[in-house]
C-alpha positions as CSV (number, residue, x, y, z in Angstrom):
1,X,115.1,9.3,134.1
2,X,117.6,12.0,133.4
3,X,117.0,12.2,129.9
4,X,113.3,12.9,130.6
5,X,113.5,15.3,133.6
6,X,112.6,19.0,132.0
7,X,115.0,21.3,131.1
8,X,114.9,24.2,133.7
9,X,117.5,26.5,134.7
10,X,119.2,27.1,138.3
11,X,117.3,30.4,139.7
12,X,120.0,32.8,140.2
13,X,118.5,35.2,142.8
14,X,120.3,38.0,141.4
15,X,119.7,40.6,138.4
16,X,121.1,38.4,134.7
17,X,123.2,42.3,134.1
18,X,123.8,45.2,135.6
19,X,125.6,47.0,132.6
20,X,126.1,44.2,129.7
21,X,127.0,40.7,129.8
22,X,129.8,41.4,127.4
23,X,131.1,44.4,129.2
24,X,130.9,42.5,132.1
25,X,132.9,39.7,130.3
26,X,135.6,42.3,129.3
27,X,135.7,43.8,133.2
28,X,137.7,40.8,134.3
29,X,140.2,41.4,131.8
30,X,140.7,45.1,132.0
31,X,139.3,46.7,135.2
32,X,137.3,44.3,137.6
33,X,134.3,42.7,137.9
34,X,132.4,42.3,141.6
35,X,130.6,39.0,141.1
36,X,127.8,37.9,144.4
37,X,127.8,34.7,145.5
38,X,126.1,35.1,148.5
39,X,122.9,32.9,147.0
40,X,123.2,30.2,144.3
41,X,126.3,27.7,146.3
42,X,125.8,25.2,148.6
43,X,128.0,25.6,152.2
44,X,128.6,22.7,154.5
45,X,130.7,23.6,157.6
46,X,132.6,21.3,159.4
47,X,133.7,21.4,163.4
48,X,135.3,19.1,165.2
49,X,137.9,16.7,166.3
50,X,137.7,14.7,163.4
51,X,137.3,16.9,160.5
52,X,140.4,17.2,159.0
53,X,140.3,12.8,158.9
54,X,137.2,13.3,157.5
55,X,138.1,15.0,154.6
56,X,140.9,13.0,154.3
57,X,138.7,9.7,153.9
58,X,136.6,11.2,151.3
59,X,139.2,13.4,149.3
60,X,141.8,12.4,146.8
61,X,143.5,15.7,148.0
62,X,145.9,15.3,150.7
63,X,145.2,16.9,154.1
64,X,149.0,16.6,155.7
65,X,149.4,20.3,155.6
66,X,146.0,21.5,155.6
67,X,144.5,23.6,158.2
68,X,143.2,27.4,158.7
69,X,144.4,30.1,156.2
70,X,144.4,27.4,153.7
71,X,142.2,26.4,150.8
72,X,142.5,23.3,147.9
73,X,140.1,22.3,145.3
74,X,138.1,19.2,147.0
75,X,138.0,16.4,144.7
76,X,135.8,13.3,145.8
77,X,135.2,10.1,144.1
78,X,133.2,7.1,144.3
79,X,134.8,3.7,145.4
80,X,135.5,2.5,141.7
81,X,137.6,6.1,141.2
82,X,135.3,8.2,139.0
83,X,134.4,11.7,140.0
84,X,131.3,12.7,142.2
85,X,131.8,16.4,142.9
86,X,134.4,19.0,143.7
87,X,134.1,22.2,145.5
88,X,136.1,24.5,147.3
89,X,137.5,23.4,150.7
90,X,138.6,26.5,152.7
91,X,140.3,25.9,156.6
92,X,138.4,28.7,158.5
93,X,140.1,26.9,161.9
94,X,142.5,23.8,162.3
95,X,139.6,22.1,163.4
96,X,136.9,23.9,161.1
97,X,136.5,23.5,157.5
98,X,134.0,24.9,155.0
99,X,132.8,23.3,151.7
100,X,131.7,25.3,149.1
101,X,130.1,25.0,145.8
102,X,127.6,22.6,143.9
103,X,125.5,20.4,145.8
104,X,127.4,17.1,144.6
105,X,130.1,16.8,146.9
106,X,128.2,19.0,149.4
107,X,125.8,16.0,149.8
108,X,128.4,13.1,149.5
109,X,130.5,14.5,152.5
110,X,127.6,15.2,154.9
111,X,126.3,11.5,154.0
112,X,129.7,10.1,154.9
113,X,129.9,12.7,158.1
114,X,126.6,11.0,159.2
115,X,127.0,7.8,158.9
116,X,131.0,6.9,159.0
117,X,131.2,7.5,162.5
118,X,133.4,11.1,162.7
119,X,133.3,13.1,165.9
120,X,131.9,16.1,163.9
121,X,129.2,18.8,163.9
122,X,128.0,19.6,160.7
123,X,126.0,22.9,159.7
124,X,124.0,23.1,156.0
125,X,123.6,26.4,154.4
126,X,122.0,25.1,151.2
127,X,120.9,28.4,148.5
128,X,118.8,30.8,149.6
129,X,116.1,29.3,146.7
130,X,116.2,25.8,148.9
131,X,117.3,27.5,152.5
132,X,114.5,27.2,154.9
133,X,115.8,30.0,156.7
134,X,118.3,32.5,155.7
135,X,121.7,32.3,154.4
136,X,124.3,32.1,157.1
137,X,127.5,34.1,155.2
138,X,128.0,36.5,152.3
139,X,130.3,35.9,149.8
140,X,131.7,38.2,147.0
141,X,134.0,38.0,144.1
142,X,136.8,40.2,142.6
143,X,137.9,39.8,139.5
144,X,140.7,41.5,137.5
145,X,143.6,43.4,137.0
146,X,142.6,46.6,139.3
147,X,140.7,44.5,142.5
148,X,143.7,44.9,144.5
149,X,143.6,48.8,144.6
150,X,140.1,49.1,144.6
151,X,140.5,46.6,148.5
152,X,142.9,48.8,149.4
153,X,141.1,52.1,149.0
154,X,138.0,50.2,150.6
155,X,139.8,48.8,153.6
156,X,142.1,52.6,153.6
157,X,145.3,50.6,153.9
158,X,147.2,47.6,151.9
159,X,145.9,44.4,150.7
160,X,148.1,41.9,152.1
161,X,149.6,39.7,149.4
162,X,148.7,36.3,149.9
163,X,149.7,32.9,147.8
164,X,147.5,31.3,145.8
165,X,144.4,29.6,147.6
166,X,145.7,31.1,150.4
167,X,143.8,33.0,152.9
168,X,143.8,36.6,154.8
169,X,141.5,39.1,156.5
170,X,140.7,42.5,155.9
171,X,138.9,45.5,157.8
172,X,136.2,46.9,155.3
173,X,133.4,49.3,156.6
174,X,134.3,48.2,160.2
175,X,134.1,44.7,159.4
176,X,136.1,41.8,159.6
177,X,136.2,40.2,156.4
178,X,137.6,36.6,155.4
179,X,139.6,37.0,152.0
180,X,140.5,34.0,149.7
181,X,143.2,34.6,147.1
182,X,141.9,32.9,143.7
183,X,140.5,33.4,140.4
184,X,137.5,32.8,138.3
185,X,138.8,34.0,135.2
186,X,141.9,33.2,133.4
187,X,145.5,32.4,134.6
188,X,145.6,32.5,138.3
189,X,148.2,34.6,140.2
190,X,149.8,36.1,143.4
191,X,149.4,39.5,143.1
192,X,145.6,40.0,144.0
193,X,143.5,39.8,140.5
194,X,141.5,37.0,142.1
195,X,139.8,37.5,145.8
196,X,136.6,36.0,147.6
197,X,135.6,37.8,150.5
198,X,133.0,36.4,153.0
199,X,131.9,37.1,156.3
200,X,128.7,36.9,158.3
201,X,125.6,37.5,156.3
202,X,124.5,40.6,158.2
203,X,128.1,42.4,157.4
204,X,127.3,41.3,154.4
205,X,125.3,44.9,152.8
206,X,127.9,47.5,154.1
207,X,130.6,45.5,152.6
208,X,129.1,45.6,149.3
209,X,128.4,49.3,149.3
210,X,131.8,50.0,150.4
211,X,133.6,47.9,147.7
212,X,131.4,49.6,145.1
213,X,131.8,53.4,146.2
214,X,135.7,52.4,146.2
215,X,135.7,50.5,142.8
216,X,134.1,53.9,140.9
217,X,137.5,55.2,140.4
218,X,138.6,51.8,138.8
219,X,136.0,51.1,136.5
220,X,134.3,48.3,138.5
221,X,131.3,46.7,136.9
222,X,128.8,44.7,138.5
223,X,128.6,41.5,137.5
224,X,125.1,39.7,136.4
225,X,124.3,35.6,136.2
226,X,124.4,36.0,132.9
227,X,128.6,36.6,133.1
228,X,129.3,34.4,135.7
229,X,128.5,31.7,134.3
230,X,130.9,32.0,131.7
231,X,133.4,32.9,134.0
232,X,134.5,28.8,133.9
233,X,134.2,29.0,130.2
234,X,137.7,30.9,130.1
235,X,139.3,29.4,133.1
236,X,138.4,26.1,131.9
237,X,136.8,24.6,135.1
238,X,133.7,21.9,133.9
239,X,131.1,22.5,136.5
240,X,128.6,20.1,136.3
241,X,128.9,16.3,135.0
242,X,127.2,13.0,135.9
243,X,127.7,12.1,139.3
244,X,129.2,8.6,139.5
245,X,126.3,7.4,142.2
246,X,123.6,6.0,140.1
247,X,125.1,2.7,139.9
248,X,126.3,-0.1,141.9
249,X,125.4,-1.7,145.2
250,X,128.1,0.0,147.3
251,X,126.3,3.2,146.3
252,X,122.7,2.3,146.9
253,X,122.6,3.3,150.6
254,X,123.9,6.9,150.0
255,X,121.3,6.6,146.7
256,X,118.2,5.9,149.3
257,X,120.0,8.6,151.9
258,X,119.6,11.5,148.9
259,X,116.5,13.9,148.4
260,X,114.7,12.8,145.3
261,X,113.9,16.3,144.9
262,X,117.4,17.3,144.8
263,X,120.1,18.0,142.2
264,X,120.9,14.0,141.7
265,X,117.0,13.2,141.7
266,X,115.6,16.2,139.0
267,X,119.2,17.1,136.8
268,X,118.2,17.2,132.8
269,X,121.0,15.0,131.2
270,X,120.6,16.0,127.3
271,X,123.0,16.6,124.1
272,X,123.9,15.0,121.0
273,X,125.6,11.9,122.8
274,X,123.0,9.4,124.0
275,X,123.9,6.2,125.7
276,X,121.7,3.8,127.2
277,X,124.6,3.1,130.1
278,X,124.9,5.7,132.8
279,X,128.4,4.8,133.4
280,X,129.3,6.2,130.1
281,X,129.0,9.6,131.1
282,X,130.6,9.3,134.5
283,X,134.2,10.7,134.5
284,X,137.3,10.6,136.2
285,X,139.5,13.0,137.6
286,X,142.1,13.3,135.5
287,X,139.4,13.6,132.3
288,X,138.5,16.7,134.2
289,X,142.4,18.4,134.6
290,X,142.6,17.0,138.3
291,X,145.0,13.9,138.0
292,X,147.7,16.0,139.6
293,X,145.5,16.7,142.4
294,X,145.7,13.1,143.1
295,X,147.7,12.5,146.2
296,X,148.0,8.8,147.4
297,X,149.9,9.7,150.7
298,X,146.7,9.1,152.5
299,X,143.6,5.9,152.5
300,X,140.9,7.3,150.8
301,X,137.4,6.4,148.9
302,X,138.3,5.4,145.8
303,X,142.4,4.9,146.3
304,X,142.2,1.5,145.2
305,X,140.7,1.8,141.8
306,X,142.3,5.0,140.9
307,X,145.8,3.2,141.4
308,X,144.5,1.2,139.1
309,X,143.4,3.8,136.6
310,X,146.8,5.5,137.0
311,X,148.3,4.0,133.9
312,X,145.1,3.5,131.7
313,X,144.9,6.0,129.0
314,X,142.6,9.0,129.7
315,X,140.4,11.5,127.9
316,X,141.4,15.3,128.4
317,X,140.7,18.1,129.2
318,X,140.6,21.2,126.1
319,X,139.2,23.8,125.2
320,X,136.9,23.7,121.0
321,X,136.5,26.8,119.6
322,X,133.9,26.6,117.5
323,X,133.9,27.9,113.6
324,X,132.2,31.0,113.2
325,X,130.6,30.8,109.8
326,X,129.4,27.7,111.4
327,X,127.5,29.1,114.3
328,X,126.6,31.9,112.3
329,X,124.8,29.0,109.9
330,X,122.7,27.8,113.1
331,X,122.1,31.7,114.0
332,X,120.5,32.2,111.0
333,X,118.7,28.9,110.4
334,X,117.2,28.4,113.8
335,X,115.7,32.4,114.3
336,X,115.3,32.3,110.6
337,X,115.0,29.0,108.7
338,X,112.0,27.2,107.0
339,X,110.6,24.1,108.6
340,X,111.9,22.2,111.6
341,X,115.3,24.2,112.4
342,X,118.2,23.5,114.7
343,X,118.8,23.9,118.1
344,X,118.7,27.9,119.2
345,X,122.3,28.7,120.7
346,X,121.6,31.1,123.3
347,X,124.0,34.2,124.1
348,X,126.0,34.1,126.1
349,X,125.3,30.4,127.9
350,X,123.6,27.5,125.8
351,X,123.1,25.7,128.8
352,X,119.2,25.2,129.0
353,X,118.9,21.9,131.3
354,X,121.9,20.3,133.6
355,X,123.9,18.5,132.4
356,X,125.5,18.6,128.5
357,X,126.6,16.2,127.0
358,X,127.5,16.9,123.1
359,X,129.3,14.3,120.6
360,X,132.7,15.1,119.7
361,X,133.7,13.6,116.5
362,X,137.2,13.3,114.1
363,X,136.1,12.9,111.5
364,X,133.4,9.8,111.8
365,X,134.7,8.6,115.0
366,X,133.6,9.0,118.5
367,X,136.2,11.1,120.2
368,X,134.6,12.4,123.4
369,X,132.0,14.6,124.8
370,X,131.9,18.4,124.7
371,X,129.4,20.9,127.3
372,X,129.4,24.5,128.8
373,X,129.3,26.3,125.5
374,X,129.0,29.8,125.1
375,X,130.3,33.0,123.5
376,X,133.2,34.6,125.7
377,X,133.8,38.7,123.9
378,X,136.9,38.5,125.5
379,X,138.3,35.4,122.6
380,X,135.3,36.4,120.5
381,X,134.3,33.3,120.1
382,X,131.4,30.6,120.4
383,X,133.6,27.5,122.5
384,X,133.3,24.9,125.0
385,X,134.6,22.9,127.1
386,X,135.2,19.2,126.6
387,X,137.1,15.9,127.9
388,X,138.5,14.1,124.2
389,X,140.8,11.3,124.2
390,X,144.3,11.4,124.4
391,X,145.1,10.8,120.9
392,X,142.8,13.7,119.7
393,X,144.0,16.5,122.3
394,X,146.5,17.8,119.8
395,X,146.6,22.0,119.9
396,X,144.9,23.3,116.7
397,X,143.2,19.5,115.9
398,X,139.7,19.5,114.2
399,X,136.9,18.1,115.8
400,X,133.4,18.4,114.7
401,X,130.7,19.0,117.5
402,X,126.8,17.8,116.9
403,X,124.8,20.1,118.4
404,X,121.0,19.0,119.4
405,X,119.1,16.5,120.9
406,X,119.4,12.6,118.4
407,X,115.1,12.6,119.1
408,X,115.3,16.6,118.2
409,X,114.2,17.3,122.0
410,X,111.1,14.8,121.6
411,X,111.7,13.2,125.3
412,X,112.7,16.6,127.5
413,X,109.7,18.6,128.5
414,X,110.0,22.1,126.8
415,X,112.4,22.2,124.5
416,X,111.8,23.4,121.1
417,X,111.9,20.3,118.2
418,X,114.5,20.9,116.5
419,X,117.4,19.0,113.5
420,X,121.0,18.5,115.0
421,X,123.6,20.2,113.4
422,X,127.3,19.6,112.9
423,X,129.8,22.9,114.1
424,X,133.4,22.2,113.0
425,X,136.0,23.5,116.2
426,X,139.5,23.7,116.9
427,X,140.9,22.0,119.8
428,X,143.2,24.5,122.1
429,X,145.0,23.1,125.2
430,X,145.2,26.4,126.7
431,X,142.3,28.9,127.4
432,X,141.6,30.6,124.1
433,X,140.5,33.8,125.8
């Protein structure tokens, strides 16, 4: 079903750029970048007695210390241990919590708020191109070296330094304003490169114009779609894989509780690797980077079997750049080639369905899966994420990746036929950018 669902991208409500994608790229590095996020994530808000054991149940995070001021990276799982969706989890109250992000784990926590029996209240804020009404909160991005000074000259007094994923507040254009200390981009830090600010959706425009008349003297860019999505390229977080749901008779009820015209029901699954088994594209936390997120101080979905999985080798998470003179070789074949020609890499996302799924190869062997390639100007390079077995995750390792569809794109409504082609890469353990 997944393989044959049509390749269409997630409508970013939003202009692609504002300047350029790649000066945009370079902005986090060098000046800051003011990203909006007010539109494409899903929210689910939380109240109640029972929410912090709720998210205890259904995280492999542990919620002993957890509460308002505080945020984590939300892991869930299915029962058997392998990864359904992350987002992050912010504490806006000791009793209220707010989940933000893809619609994966958005959907598998209100499912198990509904029917597990919590003493809860639960409010949806899907994105604005699925909200039946209007989006309840705004929610902007800083990224780079300067965002801390431009805050401070648009609130007209200090930034308060806050840990990582820790939160604060802020007084901009009369309005109180929610700040989360993170990143995007790169290396994460103390000292204020990284902030998410969010508020009620109404405070939402004279915040913005605010931040922007203060960020002129810093160099601030706006930052387009086409940018942010690349932002996870160079921090190396994987956005979107298979859900682990489509299988199993513990999952069907939460199967038949889904839309069918949501993200589970319509995602395109394509790429070079092509298995007739669902389950071999599901994953598990620690082939995503998350193992040490793992806490088992707590009882949670899934405990059981990741115990299990504990001492089982793993795949891992890396970073491929790809060769150059390769890529260049598909540039010039695909816009320029005779006869049927490869697979078009687009600049500076390739990402033309949902999920991507791309064989990774040593040599003639199977090594693991590669997606969320793109060019990144600030490693000028073509790369990608991918999860490759332990064995093969050595720094500077070749890999070859096969780009395009085994049926040339003959079963996913409009793609372009096209020949696969192999990309030699580099495997790097840290970001390359």
């Amino acid at each position: 079903m997944l393989r044959s669902a049509p390749a269409l991208k997630f409508p970013f409500l939003y202009p692609p750029e504002y300047s350029s994608w790649h000066d945009e790229q370079r902005a986090w590095k060098t000046t800051s970048v003011l990203f909006d996020q007010s539109h494409h994530m899903a929210d689910i808000r939380v109240s109640g007695p029972d929410v912090r054991r709720l998210f205890s149940d259904v995280g492999v995070n542990s919620m002993a210390t957890f509460g308002k001021d505080r945020a984590k990276q939300f892991i869930a799982c299915s029962p058997d241990g392998r990864f359904i969706g992350d987002g992050i989890l912010f504490g806006l109250d000791d009793d209220q919590y707010s989940l933000v992000g893809g619609p994966l784990a958005f959907n598998w926590v209100a499912y198990q708020a509904e029917t597990g029996g919590y003493d809860v209240e639960v409010v949806k804020d899907p994105p604005t191109a699925f909200n039946p009404g209007r989006r309840q909160m705004y929610r902007y991005e800083l990224n780079g070296p300067r965002s801390g000074e431009i805050l401070e000259k648009a609130q007209g007094a200090p930034v308060p330094q806050m840990g990582f994923f820790r939160m604060g507040e802020l007084t901009i254009a009369g309005r109180r304003v929610r700040v989360l200390n993170h990143t995007m981009a790169g290396a994460p830090g103390a000292d204020n490169t990284g902030l998410e600010l969010m508020g009620p959706v109404e405070d939402g425009p004279a915040v913005l114009e605010a931040i922007v008349a203060a960020g002129a003297d810093f160099g601030l860019r706006r930052g387009g779609s086409r940018a942010y999505l690349t932002t996870a390229r160079e921090s190396g977080w994987i956005p979107l894989v298979v859900p682990a749901i489509y299988t199993g008779e513990e999952m069907k009820p939460y199967r038949e509780w889904l839309n069918p015209r949501g993200l589970e029901g319509q995602a395109s699954l394509e790429g070079s690797f092509d298995s007739d088994n669902i389950e071999d594209y599901y994953a598990t936390p620690w082939d995503l980077g998350y193992g040490t997120i793992i806490r088992y101080d707590h009882d949670f979905i899934g405990r059981d079997a990741l115990e299990r999985l504990a001492d089982q080798p793993h795949r891992r998470k890396v970073w491929l750049v790809w060769d150059s003179s390769d890529v260049m070789g598909v540039f010039e074949r695909s816009l320029f080639g005779e006869g049927t020609q490869p697979r078009i890499l687009d600049l500076p996302n390739t990402e033309y369905g949902t999920l991507i799924f791309d064989k990774v190869l040593a040599g003639d062997s199977l090594v693991g899966v590669s997606t969320w390639a793109g060019y990144t100007a600030n490693a000028r390079s073509f790369m990608s994420l991918a999860m490759i077995d332990e064995e093969a995750a050595r720094d500077g390792a070749a890999v070859t990746v096969v780009w395009g569809q085994p049926d040339g794109g003959q079963s996913t409504p409009f793609l372009v036929p096209h020949v696969q082609a192999e990309i030699r890469a580099t495997v790097r353990l840290q970001p390359p950018a």
